[in-house]
VEXROZA-939872 format. One line per 10 residues: number of its first residue (from 0); for each residue x, z, y of C-alpha. Coordinates in Angstrom, 3 decimals. Layout:
% VEXROZA-939872
NUM> X Z Y; ...
This chain:
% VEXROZA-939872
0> -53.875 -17.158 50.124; -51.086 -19.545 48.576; -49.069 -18.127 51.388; -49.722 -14.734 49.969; -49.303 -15.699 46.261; -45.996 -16.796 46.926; -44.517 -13.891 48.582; -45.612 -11.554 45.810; -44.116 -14.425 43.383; -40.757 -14.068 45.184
10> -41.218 -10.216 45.495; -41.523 -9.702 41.546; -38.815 -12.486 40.610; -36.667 -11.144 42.983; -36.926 -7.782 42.009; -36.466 -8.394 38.155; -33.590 -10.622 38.984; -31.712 -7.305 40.721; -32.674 -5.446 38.001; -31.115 -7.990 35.765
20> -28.272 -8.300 37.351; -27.786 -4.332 37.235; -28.671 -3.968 33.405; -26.169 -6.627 32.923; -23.750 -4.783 35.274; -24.122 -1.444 33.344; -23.998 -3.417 29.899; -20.744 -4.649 31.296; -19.466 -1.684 32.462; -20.710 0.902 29.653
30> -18.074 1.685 26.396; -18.526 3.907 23.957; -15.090 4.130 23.638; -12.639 3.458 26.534; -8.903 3.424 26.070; -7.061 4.616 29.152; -3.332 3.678 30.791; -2.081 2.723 27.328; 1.065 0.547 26.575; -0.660 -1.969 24.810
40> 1.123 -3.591 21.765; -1.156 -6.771 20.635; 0.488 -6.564 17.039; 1.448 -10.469 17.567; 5.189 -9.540 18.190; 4.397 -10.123 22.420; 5.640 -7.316 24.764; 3.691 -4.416 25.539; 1.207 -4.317 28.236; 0.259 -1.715 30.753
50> -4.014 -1.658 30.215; -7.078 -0.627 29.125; -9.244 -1.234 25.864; -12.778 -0.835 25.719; -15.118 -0.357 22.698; -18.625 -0.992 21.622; -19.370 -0.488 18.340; -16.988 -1.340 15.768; -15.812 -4.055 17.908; -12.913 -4.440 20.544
60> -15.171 -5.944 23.628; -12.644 -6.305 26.775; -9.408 -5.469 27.421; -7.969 -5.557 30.754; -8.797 -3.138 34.298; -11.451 -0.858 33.304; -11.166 1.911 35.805; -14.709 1.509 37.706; -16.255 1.543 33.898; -17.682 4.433 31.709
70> -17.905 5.548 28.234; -18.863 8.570 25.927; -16.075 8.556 25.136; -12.206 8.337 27.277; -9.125 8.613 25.795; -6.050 8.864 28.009; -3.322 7.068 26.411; -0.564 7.303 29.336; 2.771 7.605 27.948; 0.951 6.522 24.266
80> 1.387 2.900 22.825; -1.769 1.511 21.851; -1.274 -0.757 18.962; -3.463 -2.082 15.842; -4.055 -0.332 13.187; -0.936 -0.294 10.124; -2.361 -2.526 7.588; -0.341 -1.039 4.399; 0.222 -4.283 2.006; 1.502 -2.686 -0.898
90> 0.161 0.659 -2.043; -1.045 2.741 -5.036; -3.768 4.241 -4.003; -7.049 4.269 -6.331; -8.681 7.016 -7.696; -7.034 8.835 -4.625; -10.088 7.623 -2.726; -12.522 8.905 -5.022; -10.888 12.452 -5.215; -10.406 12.679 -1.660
100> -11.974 10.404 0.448; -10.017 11.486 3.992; -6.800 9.892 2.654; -5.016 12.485 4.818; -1.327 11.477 4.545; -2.034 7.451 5.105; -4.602 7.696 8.113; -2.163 10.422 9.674; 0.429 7.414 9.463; -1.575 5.350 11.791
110> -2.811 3.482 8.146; -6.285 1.559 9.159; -6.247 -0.354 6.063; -4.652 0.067 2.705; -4.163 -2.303 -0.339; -4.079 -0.992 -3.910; -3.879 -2.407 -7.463; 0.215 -3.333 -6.602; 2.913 -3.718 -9.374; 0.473 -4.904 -12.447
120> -1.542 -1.383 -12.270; -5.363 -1.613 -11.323; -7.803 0.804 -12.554; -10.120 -2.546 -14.068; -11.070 -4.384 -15.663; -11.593 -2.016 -18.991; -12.409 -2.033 -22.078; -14.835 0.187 -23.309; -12.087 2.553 -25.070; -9.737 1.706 -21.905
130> -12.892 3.323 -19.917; -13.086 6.899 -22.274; -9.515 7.167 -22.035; -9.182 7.096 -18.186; -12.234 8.812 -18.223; -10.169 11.777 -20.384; -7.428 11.227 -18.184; -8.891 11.321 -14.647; -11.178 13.497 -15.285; -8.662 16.943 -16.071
140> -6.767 15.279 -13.623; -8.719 14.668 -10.191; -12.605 15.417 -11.826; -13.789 11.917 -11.067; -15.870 10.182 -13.234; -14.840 7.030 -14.151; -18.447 5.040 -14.409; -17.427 1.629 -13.734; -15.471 -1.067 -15.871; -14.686 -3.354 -13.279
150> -13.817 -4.091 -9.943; -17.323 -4.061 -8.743; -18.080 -0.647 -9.776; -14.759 0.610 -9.116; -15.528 0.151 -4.819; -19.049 1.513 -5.896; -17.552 4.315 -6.728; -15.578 4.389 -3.351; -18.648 3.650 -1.369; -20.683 6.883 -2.638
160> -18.021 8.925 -1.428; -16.978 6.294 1.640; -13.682 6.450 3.047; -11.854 7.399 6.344; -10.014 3.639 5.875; -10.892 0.343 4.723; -9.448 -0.075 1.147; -9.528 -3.414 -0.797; -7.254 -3.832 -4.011; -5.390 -6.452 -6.029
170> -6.276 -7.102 -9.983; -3.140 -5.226 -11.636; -2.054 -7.788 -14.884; -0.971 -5.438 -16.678; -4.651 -3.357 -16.996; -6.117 -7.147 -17.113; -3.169 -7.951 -20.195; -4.405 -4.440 -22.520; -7.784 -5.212 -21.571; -7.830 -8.547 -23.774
180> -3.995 -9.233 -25.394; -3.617 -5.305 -25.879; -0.782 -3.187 -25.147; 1.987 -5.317 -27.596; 4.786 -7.437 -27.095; 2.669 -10.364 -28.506; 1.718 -13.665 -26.636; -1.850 -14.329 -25.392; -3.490 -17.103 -27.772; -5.384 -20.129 -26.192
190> -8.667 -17.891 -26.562; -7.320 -14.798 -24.732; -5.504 -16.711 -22.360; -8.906 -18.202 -21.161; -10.484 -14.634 -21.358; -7.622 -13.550 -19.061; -8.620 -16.222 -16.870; -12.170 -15.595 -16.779; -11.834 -11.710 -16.449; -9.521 -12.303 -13.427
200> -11.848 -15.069 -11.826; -15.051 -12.571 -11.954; -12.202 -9.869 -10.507; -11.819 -12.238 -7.630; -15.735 -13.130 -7.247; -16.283 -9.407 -6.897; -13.888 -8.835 -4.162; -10.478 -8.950 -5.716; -7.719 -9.840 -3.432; -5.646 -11.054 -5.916
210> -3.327 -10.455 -8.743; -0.390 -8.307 -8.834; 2.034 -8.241 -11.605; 4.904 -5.143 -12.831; 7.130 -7.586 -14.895; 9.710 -4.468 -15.292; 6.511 -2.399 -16.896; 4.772 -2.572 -20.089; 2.571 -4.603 -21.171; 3.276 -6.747 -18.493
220> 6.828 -7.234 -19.072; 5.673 -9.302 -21.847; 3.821 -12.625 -20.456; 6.052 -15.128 -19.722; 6.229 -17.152 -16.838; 3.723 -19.783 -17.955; 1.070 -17.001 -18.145; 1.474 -15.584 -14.817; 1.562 -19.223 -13.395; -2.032 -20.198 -15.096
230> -3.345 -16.723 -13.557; -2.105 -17.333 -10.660; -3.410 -20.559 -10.205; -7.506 -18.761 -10.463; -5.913 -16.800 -7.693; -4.939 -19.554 -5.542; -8.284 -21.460 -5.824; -9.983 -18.427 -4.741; -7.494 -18.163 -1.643; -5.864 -14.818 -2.870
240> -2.563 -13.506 -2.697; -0.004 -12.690 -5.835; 1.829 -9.788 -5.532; 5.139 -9.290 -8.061; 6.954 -6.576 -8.996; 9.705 -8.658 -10.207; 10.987 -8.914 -13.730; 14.240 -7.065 -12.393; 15.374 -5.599 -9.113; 18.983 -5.050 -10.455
250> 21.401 -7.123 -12.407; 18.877 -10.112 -12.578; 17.894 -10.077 -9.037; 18.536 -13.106 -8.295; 16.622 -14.232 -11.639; 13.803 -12.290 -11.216; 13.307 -14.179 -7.330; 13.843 -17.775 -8.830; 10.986 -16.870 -11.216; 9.012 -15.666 -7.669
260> 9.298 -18.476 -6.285; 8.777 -20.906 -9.730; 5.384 -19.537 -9.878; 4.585 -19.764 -6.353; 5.469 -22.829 -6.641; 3.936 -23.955 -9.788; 0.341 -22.213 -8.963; 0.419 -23.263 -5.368; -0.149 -19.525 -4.521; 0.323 -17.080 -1.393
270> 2.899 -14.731 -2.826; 4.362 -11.595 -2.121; 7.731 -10.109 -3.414; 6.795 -6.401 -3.710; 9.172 -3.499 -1.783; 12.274 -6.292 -2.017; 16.028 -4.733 -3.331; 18.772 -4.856 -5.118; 19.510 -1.460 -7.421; 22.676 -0.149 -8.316
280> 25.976 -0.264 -6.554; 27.506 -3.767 -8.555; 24.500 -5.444 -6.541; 24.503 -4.599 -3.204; 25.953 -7.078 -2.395; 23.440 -9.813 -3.484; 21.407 -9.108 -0.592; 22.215 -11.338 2.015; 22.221 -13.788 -0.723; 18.773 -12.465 -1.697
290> 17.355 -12.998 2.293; 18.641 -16.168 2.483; 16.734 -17.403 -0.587; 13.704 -15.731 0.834; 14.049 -17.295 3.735; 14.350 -21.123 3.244; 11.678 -20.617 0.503; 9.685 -19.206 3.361; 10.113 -22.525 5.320; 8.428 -24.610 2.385
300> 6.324 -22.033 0.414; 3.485 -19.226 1.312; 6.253 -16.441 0.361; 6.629 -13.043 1.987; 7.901 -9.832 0.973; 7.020 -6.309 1.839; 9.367 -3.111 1.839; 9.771 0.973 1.851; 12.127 1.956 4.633; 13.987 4.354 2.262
310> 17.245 3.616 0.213; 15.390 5.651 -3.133; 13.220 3.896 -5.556; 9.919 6.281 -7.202; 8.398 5.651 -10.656; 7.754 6.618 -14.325; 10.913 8.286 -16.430; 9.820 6.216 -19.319; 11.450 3.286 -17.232; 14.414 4.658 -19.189
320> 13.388 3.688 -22.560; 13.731 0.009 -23.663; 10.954 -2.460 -23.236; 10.458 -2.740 -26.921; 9.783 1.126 -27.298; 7.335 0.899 -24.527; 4.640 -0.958 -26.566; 1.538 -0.025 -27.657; -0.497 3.671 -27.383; 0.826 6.868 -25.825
330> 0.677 7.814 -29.251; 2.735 5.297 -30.800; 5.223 5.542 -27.567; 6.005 9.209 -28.834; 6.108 8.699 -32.344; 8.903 6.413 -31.259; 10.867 9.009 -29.378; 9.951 11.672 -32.140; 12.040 9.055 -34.291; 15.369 10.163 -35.099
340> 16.582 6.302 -35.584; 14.565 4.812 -32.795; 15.347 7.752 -30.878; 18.971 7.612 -30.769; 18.571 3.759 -29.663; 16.536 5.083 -27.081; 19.099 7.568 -25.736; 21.687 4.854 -25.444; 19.345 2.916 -23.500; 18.422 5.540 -21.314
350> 22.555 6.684 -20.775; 23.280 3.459 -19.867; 20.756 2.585 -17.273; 21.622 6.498 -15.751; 25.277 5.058 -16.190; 24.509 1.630 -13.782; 22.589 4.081 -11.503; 25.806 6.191 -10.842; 24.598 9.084 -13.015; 21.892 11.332 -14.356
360> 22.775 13.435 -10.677; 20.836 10.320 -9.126; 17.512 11.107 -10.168; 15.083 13.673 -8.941; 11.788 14.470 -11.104; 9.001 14.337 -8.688; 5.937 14.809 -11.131; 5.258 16.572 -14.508; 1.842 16.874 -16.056; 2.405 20.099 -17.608
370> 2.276 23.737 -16.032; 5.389 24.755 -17.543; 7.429 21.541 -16.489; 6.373 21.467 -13.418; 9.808 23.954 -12.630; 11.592 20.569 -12.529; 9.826 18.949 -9.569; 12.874 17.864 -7.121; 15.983 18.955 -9.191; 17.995 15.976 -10.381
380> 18.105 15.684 -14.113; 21.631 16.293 -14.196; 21.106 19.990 -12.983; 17.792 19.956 -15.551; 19.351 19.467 -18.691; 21.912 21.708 -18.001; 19.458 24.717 -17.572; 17.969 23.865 -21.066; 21.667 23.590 -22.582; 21.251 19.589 -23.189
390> 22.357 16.486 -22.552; 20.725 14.586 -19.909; 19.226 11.909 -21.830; 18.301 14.428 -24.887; 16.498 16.498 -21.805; 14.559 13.053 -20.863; 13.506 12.179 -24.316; 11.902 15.998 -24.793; 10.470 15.809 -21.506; 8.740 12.417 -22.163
400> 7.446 14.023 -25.103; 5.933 17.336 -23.942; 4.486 15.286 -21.287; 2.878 12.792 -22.884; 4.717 10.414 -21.335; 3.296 11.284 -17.650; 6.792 11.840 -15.656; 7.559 10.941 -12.381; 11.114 10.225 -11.159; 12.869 9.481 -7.758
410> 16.672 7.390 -8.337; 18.455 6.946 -5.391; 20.455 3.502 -5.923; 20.050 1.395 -3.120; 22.619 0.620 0.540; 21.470 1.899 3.572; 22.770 -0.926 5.398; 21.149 -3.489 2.823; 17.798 -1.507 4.008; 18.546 -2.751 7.579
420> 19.329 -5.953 6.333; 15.926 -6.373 4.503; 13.523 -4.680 7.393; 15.381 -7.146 9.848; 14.200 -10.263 7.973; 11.027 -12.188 9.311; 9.687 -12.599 6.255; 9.312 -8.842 5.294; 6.405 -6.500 5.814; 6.128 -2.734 5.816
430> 4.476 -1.196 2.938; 4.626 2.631 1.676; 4.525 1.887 -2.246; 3.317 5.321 -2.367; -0.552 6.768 -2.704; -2.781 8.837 -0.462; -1.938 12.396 -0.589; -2.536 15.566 1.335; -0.962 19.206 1.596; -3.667 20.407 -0.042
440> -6.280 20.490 -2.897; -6.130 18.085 -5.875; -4.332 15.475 -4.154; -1.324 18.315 -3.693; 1.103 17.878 -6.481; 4.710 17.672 -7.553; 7.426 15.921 -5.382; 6.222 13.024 -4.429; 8.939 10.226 -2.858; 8.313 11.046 0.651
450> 7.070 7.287 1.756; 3.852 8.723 0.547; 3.763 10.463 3.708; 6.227 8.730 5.985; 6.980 5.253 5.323; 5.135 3.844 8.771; 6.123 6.627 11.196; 9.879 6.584 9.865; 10.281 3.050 10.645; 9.223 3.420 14.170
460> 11.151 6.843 14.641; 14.137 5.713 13.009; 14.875 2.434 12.702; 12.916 1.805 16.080; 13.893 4.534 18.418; 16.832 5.943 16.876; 18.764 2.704 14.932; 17.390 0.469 16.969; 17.285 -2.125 14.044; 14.028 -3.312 15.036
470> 12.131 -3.996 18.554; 8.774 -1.975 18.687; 6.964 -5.533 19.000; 8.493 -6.342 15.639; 8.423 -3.320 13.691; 4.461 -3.123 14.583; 4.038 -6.874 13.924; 5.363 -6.467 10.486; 2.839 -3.591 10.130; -0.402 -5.701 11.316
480> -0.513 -9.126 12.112; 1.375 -9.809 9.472; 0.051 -8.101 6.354; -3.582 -9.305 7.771; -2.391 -13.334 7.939; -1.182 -13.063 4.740; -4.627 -11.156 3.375; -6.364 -13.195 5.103; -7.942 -10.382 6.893; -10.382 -11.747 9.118
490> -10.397 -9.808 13.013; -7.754 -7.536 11.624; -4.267 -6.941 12.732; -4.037 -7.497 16.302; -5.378 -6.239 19.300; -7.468 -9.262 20.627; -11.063 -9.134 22.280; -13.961 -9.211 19.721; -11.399 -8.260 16.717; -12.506 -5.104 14.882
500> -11.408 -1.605 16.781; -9.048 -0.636 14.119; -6.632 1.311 16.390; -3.243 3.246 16.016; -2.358 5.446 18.915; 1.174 7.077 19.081; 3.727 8.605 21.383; 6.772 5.834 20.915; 9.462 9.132 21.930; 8.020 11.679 19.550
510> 6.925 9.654 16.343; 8.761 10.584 13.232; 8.182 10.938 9.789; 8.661 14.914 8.916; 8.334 14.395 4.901; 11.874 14.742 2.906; 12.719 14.536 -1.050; 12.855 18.365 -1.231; 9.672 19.347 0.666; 7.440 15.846 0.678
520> 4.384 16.911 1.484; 4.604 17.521 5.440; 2.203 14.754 7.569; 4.387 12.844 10.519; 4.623 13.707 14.502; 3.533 11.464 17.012; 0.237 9.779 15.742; -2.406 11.274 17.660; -5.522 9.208 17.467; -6.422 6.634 15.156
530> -9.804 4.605 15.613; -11.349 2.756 11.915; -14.066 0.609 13.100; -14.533 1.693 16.343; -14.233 5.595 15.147; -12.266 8.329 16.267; -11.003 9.263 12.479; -7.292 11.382 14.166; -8.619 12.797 17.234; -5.150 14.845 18.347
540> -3.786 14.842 15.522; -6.652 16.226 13.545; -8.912 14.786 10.995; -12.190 14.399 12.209; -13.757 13.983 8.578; -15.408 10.442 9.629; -15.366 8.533 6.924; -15.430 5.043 9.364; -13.462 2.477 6.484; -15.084 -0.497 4.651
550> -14.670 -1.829 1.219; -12.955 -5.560 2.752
């Protein structure tokens, strides 16, 4: 009888054992998503590697032989390079999102994860008025609602839609400046300084990922150093990153970096010098002076800078009117331009930067608000004014006007070489600087500058492939690894087992970007699939409406 008892012991345990060992075999064995035969680029700057991925989840579980395994799901990436997903540092993508939640011309870029409220501009914190009038605004514009006042309800509003990518976005200064100082050049008192502070440190305790200033754009252009540096210092304890559009990218360059690097200094912050230059002809040739500064600060300091790989700068026309006509309301901006005294100084503002630029022939319109203006989109302004019978800077100033300000503008005043230059620099990152569009619906409009839809695929077509001023390992490290270290992006950025499956997939002899100044909205070649989250979101090169991203 023990004899018996035994045996059926050793029968049962042996039996559950095989099955155990099979479940765990299958477990083992079973993806949902398997990754065939790629060349697999880890995003760490390594050399590519002939093998396979497999996924479970949202979650990268092995890499390595998987031939004898199985999945729901096989994609055959021979002749593909496998790579993490782009992380894009420095965007301007916000209400984008809420409009149009595929993000169509950044996920076709290979674009996993995108970072918005760059160059001072955030749509929070906000006042209640702030709140009506982007309410007015936003809603003729893209028919959002704008419900929220600050960053908290701004990625609610995200969330109800969701999102094909994950999205997380800096404070913008200058929305956090007009929220409490106003929209004058006027400094902060003690009081508002400390509401500044306290609005930004609730920013970061809802998510924030720092503070970004536009030091060239109203009202920002109007702290001083000593109130960026006490910001910044909120942003540091919290462990976030400042990002600077620079006081000046032109004839105080080299100014406008030493004040960088002061206040990354000072505030003991991770900063990032936004889409890094040197405008006009008469500079050029500060660049390598420029890099080098980057660079040993670099060896002492948390600095790193992030650029465009396109020798044209996009932003507002009213750029071209002095900082001390840019104060204040739309309406009192106007009234200023309406102004036949403060007009006239406005013009000779505006003809001299066009002058330093190389000429009004320099600058393409790529956005007007109104129906009837929109006949300017991509003509230079030179070609403009002469079709109304004016001079180029009278043409600007009546432009600005019937628009209510809301004109964009493309200048093309930077050195092709100095681009190679800057992308070949350790310290520099790949970011568009542009917002998610599409070739359709309400996020179709105007000219845009074409790194809207291009910046990441031109990089590796061109300056990869064809230039051959970067290695592929280092072109796609400056696109992941990199951007997520400095984020602080936790499992993001490389290709590594138990990282998030946030995958890029691309043919490395077709990829190209396919947008151009004249006819901008066009999505690239050569990005086939692209995985958020361990889901297919390109699946050949077609949008698979999954909206896979996360609010980070």
């Amino acid at each position: 009888m023990g004899k018996s008892v035994t045996r059926r012991k050793f029968i049962v345990t042996t039996t559950l054992a095989t099955a155990g060992v099979l479940i765990g075999s299958s477990v083992r064995n079973r993806f949902d998503i398997i990754i065939r035969n790629g060349l697999v680029l880890d995003g760490l700057g390594n050399p590519a590697v002939k093998t396979d991925l497999g996924i479970v989840g949202n979650t990268i579980t092995a890499m390595g032989d998987l031939s004898a395994a199985t999945a729901d799901r096989i994609i055959n990436a021979e002749e593909y390079v496998v790579a993490p997903g782009f992380i894009d540092i420095h965007t301007h993508t916000d209400v984008e999102l809420i409009a149009n939640p595929r993000a169509e011309s950044k996920i076709r870029q290979g674009i996993t994860t995108e970072i918005g409220g760059n160059c001072g501009f955030s749509p929070f914190p906000l006042t209640e008025e702030g709140r009506k009038d982007l309410a007015q605004a936003w809603g003729d514009e893209y028919k959002v609602d704008v419900n929220w006042s600050d960053i908290g309800g701004f990625y609610d509003a995200i969330r109800v839609k969701g999102t094909a990518f994950n999205y997380g976005s800096l404070t913008g200064h200058g929305d956090l400046r007009a929220a409490v100082v106003g929209k004058n050049d006027i400094p902060p008192t003690p009081d508002q300084q400390r509401e500044m502070e306290t609005l930004l440190e609730k920013s970061m305790e809802m998510g924030s990922l720092g503070l970004s200033t536009g030091l060239e754009y109203a009202p920002g252009s109007y702290a001083k150093t000593e109130e960026i540096i006490s910001l910044s210092k909120i942003v540091a304890h919290h462990g976030g990153l400042y990002a600077t559009h620079m006081r000046n990218e032109d004839d105080t360059v080299i100014e406008a970096i030493e004040e960088a690097l002061t206040i990354c200094r000072e505030a003991g912050v991770s900063t990032e010098i936004s889409h890094l230059k040197a405008c006009n002809k008469n500079n050029w040739h500060k660049v390598p002076q420029i890099l080098e500064m980057l660079e040993k600060a670099a060896s002492e300091l948390p600095v790193k800078a992030d650029r465009y790989p396109y020798d044209a700068w996009g932003t507002g026309l009213t750029s071209f009117t002095p900082q001390w006509a840019r104060q204040g309301s739309t309406d009192e901006r106007i009234a200023r331009l309406q102004d036949p005294q403060q007009s006239a100084k406005i013009i000779e503002y505006a003809n001299d930067r066009a002058r330093r630029i190389g000429g009004w022939d320099r600058l393409l319109i790529s956005g007007c608000d109104t129906e009837a203006n929109k006949i300017w989109e991509g003509q230079d302004i030179l070609t403009c004014s002469k079709e109304r019978n004016m001079e180029p800077a009278e043409f600007v100033r009546n432009l600005l006007i019937e628009d209510r300000l809301d004109v964009g503008i493309v200048g093309f005043a930077m050195s092709e070489d100095n681009l190679k230059l800057v992308l070949k620099s350790p310290q520099v990152m790949i970011g568009s600087d542009g917002s998610a569009s599409a070739t359709y619906g309400i996020l179709h409009k105007g000219k845009p500058h074409p790194r809207y839809y291009g910046a990441f695929p031109r990089v590796l077509g061109r300056y990869v492939r064809e230039e051959k001023t970067l290695t592929l390992p280092e072109a796609v490290k400056m696109m992941t690894s990199m951007p997520a270290q400095k984020l602080k992006l936790k499992q993001r950025g490389s290709l590594v087992k138990n990282n998030f499956a946030d995958i890029t997939i691309f043919n490395p002899k077709t990829v190209i970007d396919n947008a151009t100044f004249a006819d901008p909205h066009q999505y690239p070649t050569g990005i086939d699939y692209v995985i958020v989250n361990g889901k297919v979101v390109i699946d050949q090169g077609q949008h698979t409406d999954v909206m896979a991203g996360k609010i980070l």
